[in-house]
N, C-alpha and C positions, 0 to 999 in steps of 0.2 A: 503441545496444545491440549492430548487428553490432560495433563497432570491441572492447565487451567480451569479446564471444567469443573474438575473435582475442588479446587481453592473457590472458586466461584466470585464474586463481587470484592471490591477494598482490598487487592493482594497487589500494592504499587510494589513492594519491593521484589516480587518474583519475575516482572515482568523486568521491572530494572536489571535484575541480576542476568538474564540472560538477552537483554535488547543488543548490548555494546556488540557479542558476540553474532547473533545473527544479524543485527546490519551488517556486521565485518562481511559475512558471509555473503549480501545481496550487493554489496559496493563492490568488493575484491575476486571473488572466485568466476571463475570460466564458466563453469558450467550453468546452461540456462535453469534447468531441471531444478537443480538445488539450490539454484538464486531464489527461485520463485518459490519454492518449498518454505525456506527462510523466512519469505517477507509474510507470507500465509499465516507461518506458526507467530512469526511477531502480529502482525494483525489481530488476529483472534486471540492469544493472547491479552493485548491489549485492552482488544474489543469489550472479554470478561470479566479480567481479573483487574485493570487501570481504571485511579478516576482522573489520571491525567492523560489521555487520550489524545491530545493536539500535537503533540511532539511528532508521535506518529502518523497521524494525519500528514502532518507536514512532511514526512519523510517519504510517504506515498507518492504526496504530490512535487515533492522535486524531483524522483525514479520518474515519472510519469511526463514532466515536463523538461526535459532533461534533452534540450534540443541536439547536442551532442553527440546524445547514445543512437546508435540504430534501433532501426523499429523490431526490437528484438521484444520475447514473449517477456521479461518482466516490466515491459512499458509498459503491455495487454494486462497483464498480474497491480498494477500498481492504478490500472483505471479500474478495475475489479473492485480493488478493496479501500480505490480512495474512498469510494459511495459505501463501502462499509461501516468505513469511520466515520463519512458525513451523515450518517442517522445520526448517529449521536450529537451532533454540533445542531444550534437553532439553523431555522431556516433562512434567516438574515446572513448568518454567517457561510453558510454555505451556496449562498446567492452571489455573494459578494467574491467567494472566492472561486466559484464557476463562472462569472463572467470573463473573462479574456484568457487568463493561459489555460484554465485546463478544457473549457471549449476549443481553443486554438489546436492542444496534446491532442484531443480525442480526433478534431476531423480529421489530424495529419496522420493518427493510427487507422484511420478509416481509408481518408483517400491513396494513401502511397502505401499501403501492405497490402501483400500477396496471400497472407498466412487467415483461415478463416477463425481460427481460435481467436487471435489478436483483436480483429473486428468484432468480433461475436462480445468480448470485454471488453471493445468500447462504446 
């Protein structure tokens, strides 16, 4: 993530080079801690260095709606930084795609977790 700062705006290829490996890391690995570290560094990576940005939007918000999973912290992690990447997207489009599942994600991280960090990011 620091090395993004420093590349700064138009660096698609650095964020490519290293996306494959940290989704690897938020889809596949056990541990919560370094799931949600992953999806962070990919984020903000993205956030800075991509001007294609919707991929990972999208990748947020299927962690995030991902009826599946337990309400485990990188569901909390992935409503955090879907709204990081939806600055970037118009308002249209982020209208369109907050009305039914990721309203639907958020209240069910709301109403059925225990965990206040999880709530607190949604």
């Amino acid at each position: 993530m620091l090395i993004g700062f420093a590349l700064g705006p138009d660096e698609d290829n650095y964020v490519q080079k290293f996306s494959s490996i940290l989704k690897n890391i938020v889809s596949h690995n056990d541990n919560d801690t370094l799931r949600c570290q992953a999806l962070l560094g990919l984020t903000f990576s993205a956030y800075i260095c991509s001007t294609e940005n919707e991929s990972y939007w999208g990748f947020c918000e299927e962690i995030l709606c991902n009826e599946s999973a337990s309400l485990n912290p990188i569901r909390g992690a992935a409503a955090k930084l879907w709204c990081v990447l939806a600055s970037l997207q118009p308002t249209t489009v982020v209208l369109e795609h907050s009305n039914n599942r990721i309203f639907t994600s958020i209240v069910n991280l709301l109403m059925n977790n225990n965990n206040t960090d999880i709530k607190i990011s949604a």
